[in-house]
C-alpha positions in Angstrom: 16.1 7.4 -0.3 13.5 10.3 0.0 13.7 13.1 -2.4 14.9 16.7 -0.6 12.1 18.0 -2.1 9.6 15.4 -0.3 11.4 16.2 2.9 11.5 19.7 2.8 7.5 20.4 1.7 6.2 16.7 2.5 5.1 13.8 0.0 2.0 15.0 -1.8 1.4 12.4 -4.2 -1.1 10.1 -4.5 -0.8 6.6 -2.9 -3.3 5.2 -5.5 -0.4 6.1 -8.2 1.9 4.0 -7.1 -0.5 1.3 -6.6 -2.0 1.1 -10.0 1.7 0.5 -11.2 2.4 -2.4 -8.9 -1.1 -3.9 -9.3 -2.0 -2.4 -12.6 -5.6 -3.2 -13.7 -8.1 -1.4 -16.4 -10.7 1.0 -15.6 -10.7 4.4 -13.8 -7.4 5.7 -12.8 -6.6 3.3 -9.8 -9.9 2.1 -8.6 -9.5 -1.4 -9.9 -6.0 -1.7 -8.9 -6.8 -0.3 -5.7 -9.5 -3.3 -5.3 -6.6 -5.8 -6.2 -3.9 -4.3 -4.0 -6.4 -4.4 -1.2 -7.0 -8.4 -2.2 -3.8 -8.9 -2.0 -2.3 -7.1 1.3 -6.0 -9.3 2.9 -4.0 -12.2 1.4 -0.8 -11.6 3.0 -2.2 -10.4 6.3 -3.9 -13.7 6.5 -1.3 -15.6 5.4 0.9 -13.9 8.5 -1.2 -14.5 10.6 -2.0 -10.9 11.8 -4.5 -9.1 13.0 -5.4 -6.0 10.5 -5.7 -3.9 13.3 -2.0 -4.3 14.3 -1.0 -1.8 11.4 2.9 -1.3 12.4 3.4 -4.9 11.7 0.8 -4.9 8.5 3.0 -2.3 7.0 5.9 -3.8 7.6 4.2 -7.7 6.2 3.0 -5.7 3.0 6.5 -4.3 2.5 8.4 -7.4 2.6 5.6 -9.3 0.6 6.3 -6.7 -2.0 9.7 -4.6 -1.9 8.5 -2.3 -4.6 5.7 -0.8 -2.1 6.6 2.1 -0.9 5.4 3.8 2.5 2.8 5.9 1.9 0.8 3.2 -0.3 1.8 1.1 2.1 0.2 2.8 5.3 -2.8 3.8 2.3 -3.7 0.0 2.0 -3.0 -1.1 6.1 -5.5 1.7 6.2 -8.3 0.1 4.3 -7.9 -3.7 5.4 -8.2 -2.7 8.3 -12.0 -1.1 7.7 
């Protein structure tokens, strides 16, 4: 459940954050682990069959592929697969 805080002034943290600690990797603060969340959600996108532009149903793949992905990150990486 969303913090009262992130309701009340709106979630102002970094998607990249979140992603480094799901896919961590070395490097600059997130850039590689951006480049292997972004392998990954290609992965499952093409493994459901869907079209990256369809970014409702991307979300939704990415979220049940990995239950630890939040929705910002989430929306973050439909975002870039989808160019």
């Amino acid at each position: 459940m969303a913090s009262f805080e992130k309701l009340l002034w709106g979630d102002n943290t970094d998607p990249r954050r979140e992603l480094a600690e799901i896919f961590p990797g070395g490097g600059a603060v997130g850039a590689s682990s951006v480049v292997r969340a972004q392998e990954w959600a290609r992965g499952v996108i093409a493994d459901a069959g869907l079209d990256p532009a369809d970014e409702l149903r991307v979300i939704r793949a990415l979220r049940d592929a990995e239950p630890r992905l939040s929705l910002k990150p989430a929306r973050f990486l439909a975002a870039q697969v989808r160019g």
